[in-house]
N, C-alpha and C positions, 0 to 999 in steps of 0.2 A: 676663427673658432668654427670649428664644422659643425652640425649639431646633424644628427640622424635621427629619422621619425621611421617606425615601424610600425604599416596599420595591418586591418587582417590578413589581405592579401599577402603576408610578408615583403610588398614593396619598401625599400629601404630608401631612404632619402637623402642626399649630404649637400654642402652647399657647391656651388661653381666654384671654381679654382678661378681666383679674379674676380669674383662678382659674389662673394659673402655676404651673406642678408639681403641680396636682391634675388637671386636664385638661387634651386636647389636640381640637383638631377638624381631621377633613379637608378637601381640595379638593371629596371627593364629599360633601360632607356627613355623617359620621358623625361623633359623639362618643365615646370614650374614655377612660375612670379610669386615672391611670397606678399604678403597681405603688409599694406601701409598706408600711411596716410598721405595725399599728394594734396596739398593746400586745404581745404576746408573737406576733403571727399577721403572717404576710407576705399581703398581699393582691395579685394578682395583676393586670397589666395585661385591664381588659376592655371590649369594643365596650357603650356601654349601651343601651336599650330606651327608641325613643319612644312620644311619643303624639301624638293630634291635640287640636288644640283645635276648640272649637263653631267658629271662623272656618274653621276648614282646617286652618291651619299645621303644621306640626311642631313638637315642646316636648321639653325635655328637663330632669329636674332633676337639679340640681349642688348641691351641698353643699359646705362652709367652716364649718370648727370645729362649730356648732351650727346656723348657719343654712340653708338651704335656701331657693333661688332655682330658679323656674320659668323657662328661656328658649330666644325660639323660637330656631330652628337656622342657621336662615336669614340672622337677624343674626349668630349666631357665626361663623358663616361668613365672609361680608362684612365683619366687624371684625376678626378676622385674617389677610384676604387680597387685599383690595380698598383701595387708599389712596383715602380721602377729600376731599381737599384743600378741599373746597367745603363741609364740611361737614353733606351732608345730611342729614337724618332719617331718613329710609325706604328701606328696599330693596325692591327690584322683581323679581318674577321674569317673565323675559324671556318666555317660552312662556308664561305665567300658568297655567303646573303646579304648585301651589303645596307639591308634595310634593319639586320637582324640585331640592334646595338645592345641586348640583353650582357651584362656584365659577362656570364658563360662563356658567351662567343668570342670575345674576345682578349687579346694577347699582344701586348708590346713587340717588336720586332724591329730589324736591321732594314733596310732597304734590299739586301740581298738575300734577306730570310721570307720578306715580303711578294717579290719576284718568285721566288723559288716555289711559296705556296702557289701563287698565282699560277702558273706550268704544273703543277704537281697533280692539282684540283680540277685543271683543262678550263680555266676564267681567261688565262690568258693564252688564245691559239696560235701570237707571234712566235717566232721561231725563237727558241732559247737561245740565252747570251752562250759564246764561244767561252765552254772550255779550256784553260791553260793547265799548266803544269800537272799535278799529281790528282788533278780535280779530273783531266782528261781520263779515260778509259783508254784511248788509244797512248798514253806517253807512256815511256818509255824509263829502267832507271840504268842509273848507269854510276860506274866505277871510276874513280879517280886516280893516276897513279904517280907518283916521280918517274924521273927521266929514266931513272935504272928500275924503273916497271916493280916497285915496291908501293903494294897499299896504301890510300893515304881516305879517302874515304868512300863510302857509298852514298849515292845519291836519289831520290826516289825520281828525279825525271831532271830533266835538261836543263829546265827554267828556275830550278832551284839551284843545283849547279852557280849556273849563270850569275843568279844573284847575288850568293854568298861568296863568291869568287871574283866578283867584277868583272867575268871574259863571256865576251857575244857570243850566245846560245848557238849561234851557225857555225862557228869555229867548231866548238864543243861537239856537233854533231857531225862537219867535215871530218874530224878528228873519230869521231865512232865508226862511222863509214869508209875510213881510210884513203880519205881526198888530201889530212892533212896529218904530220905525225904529230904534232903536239899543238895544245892552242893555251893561253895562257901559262905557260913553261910545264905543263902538265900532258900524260899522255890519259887518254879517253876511250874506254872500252861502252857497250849497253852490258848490262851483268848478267844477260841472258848467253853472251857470247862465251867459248871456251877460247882461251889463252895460249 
């Protein structure tokens, strides 16, 4: 049962996904113990105390009978307020502030949507992953033909080709280049070439 509390500030409250009626997390990102009685002692609704982890992030730990569970904020966030339908893995924070867990900021993502922010935004100065097929800027597309040099399809770069054809992309390109005449019983033009 989720239950949402809105006070002036318009902070919005719902509970942990996993930890219902023990915890609640906000839109801004705060977490909260709600109020119970532990043996004879009433314990009182209160805001808890994070931490960072060596990555950055935000952490918070919750408790459940005995166990204790370390998690970051970001996803709690995101898991009580953000629908998934796509079910991705990762959330992303928009500004790549990684302290900044305000519902706003964040967004569900791919691991390769995540990467991509990351390079995009200048968070991450590693060199970008290598480019393949029609993602490259430098490839190339290229035409497919029968033996008797009749049509059979175009292709937007080599590694598509490749794929869809089951024949090794160096053949494919020996064959553009005119190292080889045919490589999968197919002859192979780039579509830039005149005939």
């Amino acid at each position: 049962m989720n239950k949402s509390i809105i006070n002036n500030t318009n902070e919005i409250w719902k509970d942990v996904v996993g930890f219902e009626g023990l915890y609640q997390v906000s839109n801004l990102g705060r977490i909260k113990s709600l109020s119970k009685n532990v043996g004879f002692y009433f314990r009182k609704e209160k805001i808890l105390s994070n931490c960072y982890q060596n990555n950055g992030y935000l952490v918070v730990n919750l408790s459940k009978k005995t166990e204790v569970s370390r998690k970051s904020i970001h996803r709690l966030v995101a898991q009580a307020f953000i629908p998934n339908p796509e079910r991705k893995a990762q959330v992303n924070h928009k500004d790549g502030n990684k302290q900044n867990n305000c519902v706003s900021n964040l967004e569900w993502c791919t691991d390769s949507e995540n990467k991509r922010h990351a390079f995009k935004t200048g968070l991450n100065k590693h060199t970008p992953p290598i480019r393949i097929g029609k993602e490259n800027g430098s490839s190339k597309s290229v035409i497919q033909y029968d033996c008797s040099m009749s049509f059979v399809k175009k292709w937007d770069c080599i590694m598509e080709a490749s794929k869809n054809n089951r024949i090794d992309n160096s053949s494919i390109t020996k064959c553009c280049k005119g190292k080889l005449k045919t490589a999968g019983g197919f002859i192979w033009r780039y579509a830039n070439e005149n005939n």
